[in-house]
LUMLOMI-651484 format. One record per residue (C-alpha): z, y, x; residue in three letters. Coordinates in steps of 0.25 Angstrom, whole numbers. Layout:
<vopa Z="Z" Y="Y" X="X" res="Ala"/>
...
//
This chain:
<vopa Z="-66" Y="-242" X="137" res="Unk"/>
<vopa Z="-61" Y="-252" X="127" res="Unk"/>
<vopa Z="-64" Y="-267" X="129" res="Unk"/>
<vopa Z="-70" Y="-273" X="116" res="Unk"/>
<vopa Z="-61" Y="-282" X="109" res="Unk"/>
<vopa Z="-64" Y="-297" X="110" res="Unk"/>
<vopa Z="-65" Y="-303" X="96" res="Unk"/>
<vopa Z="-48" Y="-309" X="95" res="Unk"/>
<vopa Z="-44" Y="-294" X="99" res="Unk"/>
<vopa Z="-54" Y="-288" X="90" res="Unk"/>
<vopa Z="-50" Y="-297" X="79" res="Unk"/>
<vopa Z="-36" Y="-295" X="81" res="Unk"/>
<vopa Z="-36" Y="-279" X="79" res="Unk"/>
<vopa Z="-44" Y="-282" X="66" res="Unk"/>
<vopa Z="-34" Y="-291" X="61" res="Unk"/>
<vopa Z="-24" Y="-280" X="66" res="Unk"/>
<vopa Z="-33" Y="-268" X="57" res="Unk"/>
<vopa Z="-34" Y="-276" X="46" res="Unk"/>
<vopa Z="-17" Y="-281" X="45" res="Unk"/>
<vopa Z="-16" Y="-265" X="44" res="Unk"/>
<vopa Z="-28" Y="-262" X="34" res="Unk"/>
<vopa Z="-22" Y="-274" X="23" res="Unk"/>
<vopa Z="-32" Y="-283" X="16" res="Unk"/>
<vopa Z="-44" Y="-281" X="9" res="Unk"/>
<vopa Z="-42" Y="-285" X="-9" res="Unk"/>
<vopa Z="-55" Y="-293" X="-15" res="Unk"/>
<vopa Z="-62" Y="-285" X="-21" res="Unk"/>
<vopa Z="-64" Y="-287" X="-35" res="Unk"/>
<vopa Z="-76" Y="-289" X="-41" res="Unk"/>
<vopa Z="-75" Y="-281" X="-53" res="Unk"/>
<vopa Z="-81" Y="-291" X="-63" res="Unk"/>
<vopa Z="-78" Y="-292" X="-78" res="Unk"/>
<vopa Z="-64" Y="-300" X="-81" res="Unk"/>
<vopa Z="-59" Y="-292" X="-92" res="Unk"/>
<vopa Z="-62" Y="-305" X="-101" res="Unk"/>
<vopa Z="-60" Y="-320" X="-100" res="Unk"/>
<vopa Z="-76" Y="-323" X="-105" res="Unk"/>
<vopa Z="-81" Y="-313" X="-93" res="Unk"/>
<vopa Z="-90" Y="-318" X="-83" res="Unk"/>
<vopa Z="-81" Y="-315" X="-72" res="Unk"/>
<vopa Z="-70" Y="-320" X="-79" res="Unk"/>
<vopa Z="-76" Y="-334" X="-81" res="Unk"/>
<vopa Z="-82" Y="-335" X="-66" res="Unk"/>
<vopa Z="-66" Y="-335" X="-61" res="Unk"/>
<vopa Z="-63" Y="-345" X="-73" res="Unk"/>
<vopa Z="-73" Y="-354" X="-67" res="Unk"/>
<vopa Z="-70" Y="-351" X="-52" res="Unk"/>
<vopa Z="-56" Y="-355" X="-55" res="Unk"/>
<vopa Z="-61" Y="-369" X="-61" res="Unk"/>
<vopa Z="-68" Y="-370" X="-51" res="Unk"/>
<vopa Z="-56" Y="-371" X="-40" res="Unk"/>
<vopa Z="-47" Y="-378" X="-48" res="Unk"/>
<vopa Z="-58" Y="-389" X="-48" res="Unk"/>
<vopa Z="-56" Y="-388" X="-34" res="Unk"/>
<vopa Z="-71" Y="-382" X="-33" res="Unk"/>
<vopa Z="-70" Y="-377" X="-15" res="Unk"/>
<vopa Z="-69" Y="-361" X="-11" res="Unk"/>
<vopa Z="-81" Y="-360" X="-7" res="Unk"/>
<vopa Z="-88" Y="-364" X="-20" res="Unk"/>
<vopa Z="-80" Y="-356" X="-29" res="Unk"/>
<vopa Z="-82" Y="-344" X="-18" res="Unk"/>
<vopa Z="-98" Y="-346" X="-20" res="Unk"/>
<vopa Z="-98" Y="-347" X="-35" res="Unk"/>
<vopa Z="-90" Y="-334" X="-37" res="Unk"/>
<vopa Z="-100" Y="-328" X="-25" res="Unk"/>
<vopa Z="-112" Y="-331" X="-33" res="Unk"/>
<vopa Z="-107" Y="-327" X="-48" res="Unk"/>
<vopa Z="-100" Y="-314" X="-42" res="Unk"/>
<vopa Z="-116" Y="-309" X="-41" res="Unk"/>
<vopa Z="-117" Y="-315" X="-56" res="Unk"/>
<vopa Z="-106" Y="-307" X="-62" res="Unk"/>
<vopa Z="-109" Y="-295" X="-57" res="Unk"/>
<vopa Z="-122" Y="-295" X="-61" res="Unk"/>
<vopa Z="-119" Y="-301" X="-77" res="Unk"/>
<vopa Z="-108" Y="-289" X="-77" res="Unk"/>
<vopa Z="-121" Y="-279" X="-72" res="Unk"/>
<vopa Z="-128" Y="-283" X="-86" res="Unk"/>
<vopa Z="-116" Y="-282" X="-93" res="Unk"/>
<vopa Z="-115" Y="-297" X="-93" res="Unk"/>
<vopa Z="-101" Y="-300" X="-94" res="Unk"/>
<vopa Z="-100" Y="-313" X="-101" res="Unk"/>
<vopa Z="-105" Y="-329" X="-99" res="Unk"/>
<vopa Z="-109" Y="-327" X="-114" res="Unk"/>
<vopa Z="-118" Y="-315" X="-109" res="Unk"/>
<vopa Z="-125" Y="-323" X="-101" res="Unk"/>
<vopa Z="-138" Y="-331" X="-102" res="Unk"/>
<vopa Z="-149" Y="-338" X="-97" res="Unk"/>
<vopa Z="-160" Y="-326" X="-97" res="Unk"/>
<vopa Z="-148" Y="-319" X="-91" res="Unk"/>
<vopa Z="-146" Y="-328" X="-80" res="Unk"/>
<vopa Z="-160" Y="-329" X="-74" res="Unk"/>
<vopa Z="-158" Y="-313" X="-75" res="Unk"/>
<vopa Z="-149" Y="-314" X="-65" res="Unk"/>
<vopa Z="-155" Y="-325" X="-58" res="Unk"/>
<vopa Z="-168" Y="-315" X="-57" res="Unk"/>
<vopa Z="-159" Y="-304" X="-52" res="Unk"/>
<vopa Z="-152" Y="-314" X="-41" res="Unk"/>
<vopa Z="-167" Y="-316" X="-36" res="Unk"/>
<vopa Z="-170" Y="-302" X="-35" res="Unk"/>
<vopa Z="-156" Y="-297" X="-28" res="Unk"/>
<vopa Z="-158" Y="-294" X="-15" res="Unk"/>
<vopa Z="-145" Y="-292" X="-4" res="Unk"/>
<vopa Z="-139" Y="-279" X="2" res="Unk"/>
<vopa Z="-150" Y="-285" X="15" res="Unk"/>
<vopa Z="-162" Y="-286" X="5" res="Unk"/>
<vopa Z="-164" Y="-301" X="6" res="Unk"/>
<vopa Z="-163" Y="-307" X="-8" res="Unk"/>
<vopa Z="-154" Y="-319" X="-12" res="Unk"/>
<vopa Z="-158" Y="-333" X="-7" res="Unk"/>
<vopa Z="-161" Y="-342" X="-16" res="Unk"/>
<vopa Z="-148" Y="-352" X="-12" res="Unk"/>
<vopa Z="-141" Y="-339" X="-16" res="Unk"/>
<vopa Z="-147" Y="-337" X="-29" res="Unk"/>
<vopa Z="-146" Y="-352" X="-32" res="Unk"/>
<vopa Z="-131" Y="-352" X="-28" res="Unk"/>
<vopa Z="-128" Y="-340" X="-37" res="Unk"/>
<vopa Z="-135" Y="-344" X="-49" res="Unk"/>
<vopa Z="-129" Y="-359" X="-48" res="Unk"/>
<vopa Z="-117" Y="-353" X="-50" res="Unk"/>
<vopa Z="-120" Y="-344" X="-62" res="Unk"/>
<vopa Z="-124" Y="-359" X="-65" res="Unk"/>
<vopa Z="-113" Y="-366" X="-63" res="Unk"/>
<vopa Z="-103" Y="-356" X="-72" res="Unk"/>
<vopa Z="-110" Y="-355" X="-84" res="Unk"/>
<vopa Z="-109" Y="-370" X="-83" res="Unk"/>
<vopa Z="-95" Y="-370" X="-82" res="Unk"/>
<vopa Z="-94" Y="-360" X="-94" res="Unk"/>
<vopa Z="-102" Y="-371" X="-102" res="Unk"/>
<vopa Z="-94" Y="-383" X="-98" res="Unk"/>
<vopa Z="-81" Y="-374" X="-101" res="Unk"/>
<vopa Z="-87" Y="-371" X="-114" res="Unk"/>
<vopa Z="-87" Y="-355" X="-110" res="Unk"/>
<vopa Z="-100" Y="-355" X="-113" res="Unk"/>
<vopa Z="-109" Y="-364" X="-124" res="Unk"/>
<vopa Z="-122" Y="-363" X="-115" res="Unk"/>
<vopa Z="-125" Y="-362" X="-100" res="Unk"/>
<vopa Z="-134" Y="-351" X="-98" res="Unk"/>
<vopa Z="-136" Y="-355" X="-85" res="Unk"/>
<vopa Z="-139" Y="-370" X="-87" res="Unk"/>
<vopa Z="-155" Y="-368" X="-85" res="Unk"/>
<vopa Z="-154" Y="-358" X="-75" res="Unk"/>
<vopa Z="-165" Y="-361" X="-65" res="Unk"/>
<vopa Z="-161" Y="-357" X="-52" res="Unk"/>
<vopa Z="-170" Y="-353" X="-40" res="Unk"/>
<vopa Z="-177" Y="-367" X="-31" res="Unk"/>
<vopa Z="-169" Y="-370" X="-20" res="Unk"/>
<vopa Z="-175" Y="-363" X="-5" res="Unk"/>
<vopa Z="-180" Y="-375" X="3" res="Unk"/>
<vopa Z="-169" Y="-382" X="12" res="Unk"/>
<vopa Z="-172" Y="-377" X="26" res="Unk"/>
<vopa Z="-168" Y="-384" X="38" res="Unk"/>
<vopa Z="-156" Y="-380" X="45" res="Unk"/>
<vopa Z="-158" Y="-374" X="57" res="Unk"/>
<vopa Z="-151" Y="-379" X="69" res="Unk"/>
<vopa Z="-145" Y="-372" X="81" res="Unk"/>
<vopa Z="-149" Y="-379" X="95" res="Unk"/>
<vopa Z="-138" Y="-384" X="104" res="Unk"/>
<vopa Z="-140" Y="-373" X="112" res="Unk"/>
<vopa Z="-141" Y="-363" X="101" res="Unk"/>
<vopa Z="-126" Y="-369" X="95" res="Unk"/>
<vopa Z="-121" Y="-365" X="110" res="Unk"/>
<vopa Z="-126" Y="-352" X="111" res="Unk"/>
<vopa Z="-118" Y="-349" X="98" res="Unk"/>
<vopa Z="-106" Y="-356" X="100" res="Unk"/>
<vopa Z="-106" Y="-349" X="114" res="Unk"/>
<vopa Z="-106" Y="-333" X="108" res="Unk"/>
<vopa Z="-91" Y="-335" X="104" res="Unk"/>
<vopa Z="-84" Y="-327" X="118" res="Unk"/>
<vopa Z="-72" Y="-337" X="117" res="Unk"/>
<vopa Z="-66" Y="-328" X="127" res="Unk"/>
<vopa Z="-61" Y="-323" X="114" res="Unk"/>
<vopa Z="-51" Y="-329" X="103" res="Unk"/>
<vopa Z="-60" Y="-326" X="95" res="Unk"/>
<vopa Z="-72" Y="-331" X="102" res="Unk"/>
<vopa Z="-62" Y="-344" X="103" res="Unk"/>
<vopa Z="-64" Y="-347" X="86" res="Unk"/>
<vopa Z="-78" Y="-341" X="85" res="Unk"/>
<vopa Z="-81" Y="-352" X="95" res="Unk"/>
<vopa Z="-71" Y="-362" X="88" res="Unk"/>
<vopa Z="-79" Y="-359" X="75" res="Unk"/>
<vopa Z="-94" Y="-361" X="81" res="Unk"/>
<vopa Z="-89" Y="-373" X="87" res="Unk"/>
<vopa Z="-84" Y="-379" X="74" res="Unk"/>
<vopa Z="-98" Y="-376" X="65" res="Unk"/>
<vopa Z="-106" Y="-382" X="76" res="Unk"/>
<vopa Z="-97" Y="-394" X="78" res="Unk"/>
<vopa Z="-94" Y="-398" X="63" res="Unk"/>
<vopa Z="-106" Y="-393" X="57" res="Unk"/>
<vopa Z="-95" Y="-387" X="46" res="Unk"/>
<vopa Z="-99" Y="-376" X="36" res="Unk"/>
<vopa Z="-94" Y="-362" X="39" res="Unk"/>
<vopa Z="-85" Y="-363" X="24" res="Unk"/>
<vopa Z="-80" Y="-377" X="29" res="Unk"/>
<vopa Z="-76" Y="-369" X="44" res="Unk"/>
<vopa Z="-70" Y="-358" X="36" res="Unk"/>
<vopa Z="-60" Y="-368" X="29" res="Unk"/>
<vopa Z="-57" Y="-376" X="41" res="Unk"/>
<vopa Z="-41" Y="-375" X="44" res="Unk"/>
<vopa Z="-34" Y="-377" X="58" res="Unk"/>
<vopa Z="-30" Y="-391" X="51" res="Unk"/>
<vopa Z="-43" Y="-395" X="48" res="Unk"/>
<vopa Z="-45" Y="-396" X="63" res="Unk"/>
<vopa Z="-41" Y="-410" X="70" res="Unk"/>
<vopa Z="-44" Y="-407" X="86" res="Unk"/>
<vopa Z="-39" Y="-422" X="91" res="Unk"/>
<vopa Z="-49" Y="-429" X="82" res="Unk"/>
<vopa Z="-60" Y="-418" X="83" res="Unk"/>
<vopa Z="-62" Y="-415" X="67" res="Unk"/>
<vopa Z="-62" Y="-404" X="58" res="Unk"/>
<vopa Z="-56" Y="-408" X="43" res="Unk"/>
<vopa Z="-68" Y="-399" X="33" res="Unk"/>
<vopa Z="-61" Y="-397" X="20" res="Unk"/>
<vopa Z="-66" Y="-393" X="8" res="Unk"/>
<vopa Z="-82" Y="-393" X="12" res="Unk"/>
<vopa Z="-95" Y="-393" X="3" res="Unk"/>
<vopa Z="-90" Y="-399" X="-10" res="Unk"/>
<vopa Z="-76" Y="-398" X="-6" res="Unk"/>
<vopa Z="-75" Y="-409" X="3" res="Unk"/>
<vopa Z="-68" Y="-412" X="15" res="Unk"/>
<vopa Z="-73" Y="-418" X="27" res="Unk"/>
<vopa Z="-68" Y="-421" X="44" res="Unk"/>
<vopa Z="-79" Y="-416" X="53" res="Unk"/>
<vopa Z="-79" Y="-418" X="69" res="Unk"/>
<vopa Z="-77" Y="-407" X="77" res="Unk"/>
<vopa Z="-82" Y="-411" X="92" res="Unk"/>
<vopa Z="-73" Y="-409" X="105" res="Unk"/>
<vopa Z="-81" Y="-394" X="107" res="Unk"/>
<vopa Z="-75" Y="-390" X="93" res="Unk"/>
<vopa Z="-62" Y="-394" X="94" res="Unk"/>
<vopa Z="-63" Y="-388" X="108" res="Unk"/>
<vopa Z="-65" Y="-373" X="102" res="Unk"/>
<vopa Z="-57" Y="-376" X="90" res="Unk"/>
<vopa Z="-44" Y="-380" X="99" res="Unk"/>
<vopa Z="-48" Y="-368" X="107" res="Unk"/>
<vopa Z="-48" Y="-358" X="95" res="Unk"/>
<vopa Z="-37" Y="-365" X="89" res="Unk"/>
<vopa Z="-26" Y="-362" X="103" res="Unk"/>
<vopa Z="-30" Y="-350" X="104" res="Unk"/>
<vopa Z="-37" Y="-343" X="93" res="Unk"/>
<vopa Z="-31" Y="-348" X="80" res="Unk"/>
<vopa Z="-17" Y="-343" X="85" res="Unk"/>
<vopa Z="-22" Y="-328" X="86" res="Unk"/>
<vopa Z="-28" Y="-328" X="74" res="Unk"/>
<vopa Z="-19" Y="-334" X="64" res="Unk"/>
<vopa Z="-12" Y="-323" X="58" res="Unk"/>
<vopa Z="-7" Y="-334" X="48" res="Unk"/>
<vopa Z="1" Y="-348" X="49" res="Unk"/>
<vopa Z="-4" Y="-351" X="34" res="Unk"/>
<vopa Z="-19" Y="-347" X="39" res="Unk"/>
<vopa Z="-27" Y="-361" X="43" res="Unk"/>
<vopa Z="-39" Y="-359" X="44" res="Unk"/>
<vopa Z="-44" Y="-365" X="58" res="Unk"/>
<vopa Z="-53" Y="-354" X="60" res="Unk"/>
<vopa Z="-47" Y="-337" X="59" res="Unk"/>
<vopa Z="-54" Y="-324" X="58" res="Unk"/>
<vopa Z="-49" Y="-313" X="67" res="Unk"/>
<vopa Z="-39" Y="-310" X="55" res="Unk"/>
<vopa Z="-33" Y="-323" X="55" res="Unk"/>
<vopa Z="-40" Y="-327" X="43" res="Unk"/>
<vopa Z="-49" Y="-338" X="39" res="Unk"/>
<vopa Z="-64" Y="-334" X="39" res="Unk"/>
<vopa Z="-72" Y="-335" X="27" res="Unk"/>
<vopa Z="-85" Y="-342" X="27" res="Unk"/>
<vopa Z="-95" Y="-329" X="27" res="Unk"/>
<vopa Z="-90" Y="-322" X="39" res="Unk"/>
<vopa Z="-90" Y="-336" X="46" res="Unk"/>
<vopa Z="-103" Y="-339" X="42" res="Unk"/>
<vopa Z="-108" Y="-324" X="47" res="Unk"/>
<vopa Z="-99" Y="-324" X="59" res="Unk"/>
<vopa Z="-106" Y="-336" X="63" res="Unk"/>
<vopa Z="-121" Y="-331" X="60" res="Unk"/>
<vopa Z="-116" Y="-318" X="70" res="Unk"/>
<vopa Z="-113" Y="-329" X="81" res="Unk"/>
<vopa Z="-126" Y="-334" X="82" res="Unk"/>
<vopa Z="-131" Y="-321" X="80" res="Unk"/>
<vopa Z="-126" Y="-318" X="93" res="Unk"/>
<vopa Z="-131" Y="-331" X="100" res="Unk"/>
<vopa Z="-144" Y="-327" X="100" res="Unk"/>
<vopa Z="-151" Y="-339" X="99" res="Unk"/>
<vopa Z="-161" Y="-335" X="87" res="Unk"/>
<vopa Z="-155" Y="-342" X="77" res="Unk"/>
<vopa Z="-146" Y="-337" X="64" res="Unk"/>
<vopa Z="-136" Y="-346" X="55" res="Unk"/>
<vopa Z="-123" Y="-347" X="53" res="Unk"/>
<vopa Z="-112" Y="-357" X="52" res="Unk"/>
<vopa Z="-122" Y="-366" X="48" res="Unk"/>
<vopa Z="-131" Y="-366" X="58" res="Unk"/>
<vopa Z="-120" Y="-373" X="65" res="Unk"/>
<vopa Z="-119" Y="-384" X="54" res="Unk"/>
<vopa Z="-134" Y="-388" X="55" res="Unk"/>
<vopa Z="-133" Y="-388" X="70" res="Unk"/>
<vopa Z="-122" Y="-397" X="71" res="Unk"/>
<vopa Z="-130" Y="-406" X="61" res="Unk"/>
<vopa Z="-142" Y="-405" X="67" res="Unk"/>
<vopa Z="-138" Y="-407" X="83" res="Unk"/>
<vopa Z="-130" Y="-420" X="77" res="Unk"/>
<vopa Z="-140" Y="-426" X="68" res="Unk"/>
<vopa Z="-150" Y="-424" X="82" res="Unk"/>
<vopa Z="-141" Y="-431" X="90" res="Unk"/>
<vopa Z="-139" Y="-444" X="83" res="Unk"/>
<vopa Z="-127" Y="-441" X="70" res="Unk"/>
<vopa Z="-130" Y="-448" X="57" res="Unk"/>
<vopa Z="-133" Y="-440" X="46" res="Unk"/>
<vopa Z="-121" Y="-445" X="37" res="Unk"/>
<vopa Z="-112" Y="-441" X="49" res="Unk"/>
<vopa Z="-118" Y="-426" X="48" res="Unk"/>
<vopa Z="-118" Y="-427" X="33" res="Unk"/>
<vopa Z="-102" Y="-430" X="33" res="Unk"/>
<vopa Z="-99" Y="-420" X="45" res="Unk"/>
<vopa Z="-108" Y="-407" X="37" res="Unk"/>
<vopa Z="-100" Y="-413" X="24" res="Unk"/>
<vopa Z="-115" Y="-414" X="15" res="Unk"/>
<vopa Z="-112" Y="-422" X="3" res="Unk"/>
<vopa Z="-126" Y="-427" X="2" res="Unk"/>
<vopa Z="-134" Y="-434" X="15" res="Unk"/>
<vopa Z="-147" Y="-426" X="10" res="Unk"/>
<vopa Z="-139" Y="-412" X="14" res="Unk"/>
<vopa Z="-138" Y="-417" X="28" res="Unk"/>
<vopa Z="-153" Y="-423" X="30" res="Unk"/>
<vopa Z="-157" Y="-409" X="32" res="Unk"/>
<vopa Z="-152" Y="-410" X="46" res="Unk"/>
<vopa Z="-161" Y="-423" X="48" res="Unk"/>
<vopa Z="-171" Y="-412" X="46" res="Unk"/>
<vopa Z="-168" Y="-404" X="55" res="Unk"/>
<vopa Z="-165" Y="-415" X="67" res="Unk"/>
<vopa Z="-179" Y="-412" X="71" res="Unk"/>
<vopa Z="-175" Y="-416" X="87" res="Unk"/>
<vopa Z="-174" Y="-430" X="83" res="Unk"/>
<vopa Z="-186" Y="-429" X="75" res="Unk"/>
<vopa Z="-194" Y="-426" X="88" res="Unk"/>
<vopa Z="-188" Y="-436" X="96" res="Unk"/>
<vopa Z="-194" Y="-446" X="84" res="Unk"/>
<vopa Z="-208" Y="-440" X="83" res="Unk"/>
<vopa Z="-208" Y="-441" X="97" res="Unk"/>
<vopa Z="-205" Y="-456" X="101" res="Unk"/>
<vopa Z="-214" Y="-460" X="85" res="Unk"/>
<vopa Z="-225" Y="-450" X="83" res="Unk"/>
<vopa Z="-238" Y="-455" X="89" res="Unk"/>
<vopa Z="-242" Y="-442" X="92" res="Unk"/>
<vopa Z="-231" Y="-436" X="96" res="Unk"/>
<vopa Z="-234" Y="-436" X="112" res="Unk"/>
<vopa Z="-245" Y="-429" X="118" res="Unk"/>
<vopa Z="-250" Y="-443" X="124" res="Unk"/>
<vopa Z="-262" Y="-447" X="119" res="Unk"/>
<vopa Z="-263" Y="-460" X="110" res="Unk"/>
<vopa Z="-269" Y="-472" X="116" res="Unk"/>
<vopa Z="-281" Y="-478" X="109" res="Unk"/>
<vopa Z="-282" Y="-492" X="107" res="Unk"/>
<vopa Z="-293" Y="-499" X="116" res="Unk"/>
//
């Protein structure tokens, strides 16, 4: 009987399969580019303005996400051209993005449909500023009400331990996935941020992690904590070195094909580990985020200090977490509210 592989030696035949199988092309998507004035041809004109003002990866990889769905349903209609398009057409397709329902049933949340319109938004208005275009059909557009902001939901300290404890770091592999976990919960970084992160970025002597290119495309230095660094010294002496298949590769943290990972199968890989915890609670990478802000904010940090450690640009982005510190709360009702022990009060004589 054959002994299962452990995740490195499983990893390593896959890597083995697919040196031998060659590479996979990008699909093309098939759109309309036979002329200059198409609509395919001006969303890659604007992509390219968009980088060389610097605009970050993950922006420009969102907008073409969201006006990849546009195209393909304006060349469904025949609708070939920005000249074709207009307003009555637009809330068309905005009806049709409210009715679209997913290969699992579930319709399109609203975030999504905002995200995808806002888009649709923002070319048409660089067609008008770059006078491709003398009116914005788009300019009015009213887009769906935001959803409510719910309140993050944290993970207990025992719950984070339960997680970061499915990894069997008796296994390379094990090694980084435990490496990875320990790095969302200690930093509080986002999982685009973790996927970017490089074996430079990481100073083990002075315990901090270099963020580069966040939100908005700013850097930041967040601290890591001895436990971190701990796992992340670990991963990187004897992990890294059996991954690498590649001097010029520096991403700090490698797939089992030696690769950078890409934020989507981060995200899901990490959303399978607390599947597996069992502790009756979903999320993903950021679960992890809202934890680390939450366990901080509880045990005493300032709420500028978590602001510039979760890289918010606005102070009102991070007073959700105030929100949610409802142990501290407690303690407060506890030692101020008249009636919150069971004690009766005492009546004047």
């Amino acid at each position: 009987m054959n002994t299962p592989k452990k995740g490195y030696a499983k990893a390593r035949n896959m890597r083995r399969w697919a040196d031998k199988k060659g590479g996979y092309e990008a699909t093309p998507d098939g759109f309309d580019r036979s002329r200059s004035d198409t609509l395919a041809s001006l969303i890659d004109e604007w992509f390219r303005r968009l980088e060389e003002r610097a605009y970050s990866l993950r922006t420009v990889e969102a907008h073409k996400w969201a006006l990849r769905m546009f195209v393909r349903w304006a060349e469904e209609r025949d609708l070939r051209t920005a000249f074709q398009v207009t307003r009555p057409i637009l809330e068309s397709y905005q009806r049709w993005l409210f009715r679209y329902r997913q290969d699992n049933g579930k319709p399109l949340g609203v975030t999504t449909q905002r995200m995808r319109l806002g888009a649709v938004q923002r070319f048409f208005a660089w067609l008008c500023k770059d006078h491709r275009l003398d009116a914005n059909p788009a300019a009015d557009l009213e887009l769906p009400r935001k959803p409510n902001r719910s309140l993050p939901k944290a993970l207990s300290l025992v719950e984070v331990e339960t997680v970061l404890n499915v990894p069997d770091v008796t296994d390379a592999l094990g090694v980084r996935d435990r490496a990875i976990l320990e790095t969302l919960y200690a930093t509080g970084i986002r999982r685009s941020e973790v996927v970017r992160l490089d074996v430079d970025d990481l100073d083990r002597e002075r315990g901090v992690l270099a963020v580069r290119k966040g939100k908005g495309g700013k850097d930041r230095i967040v601290p890591v904590g001895e436990r971190a660094v701990y796992w992340l010294g670990k991963y990187l002496e004897q992990t890294r070195p059996l991954l690498e298949t590649a001097a010029s590769e520096r991403a700090l943290f490698l797939t089992g094909y030696g690769e950078r990972f890409s934020s989507t199968y981060l995200g899901n890989w990490v959303r399978r580990v607390i599947e597996a915890a069992k502790i009756g609670h979903l999320g993903s990478c950021h679960v992890f985020r809202h934890s680390c802000a939450t366990h901080m904010l509880e045990n005493g940090a300032d709420i500028r200090f978590i602001q510039q450690m979760l890289g918010h640009a606005r102070l009102d982005t991070t007073q959700i977490y105030t929100e949610v510190s409802i142990i501290q709360l407690r303690e407060v009702h506890a030692r101020t509210h008249p009636h919150a022990k069971l004690a009766p009060i005492k009546k004047p004589k």
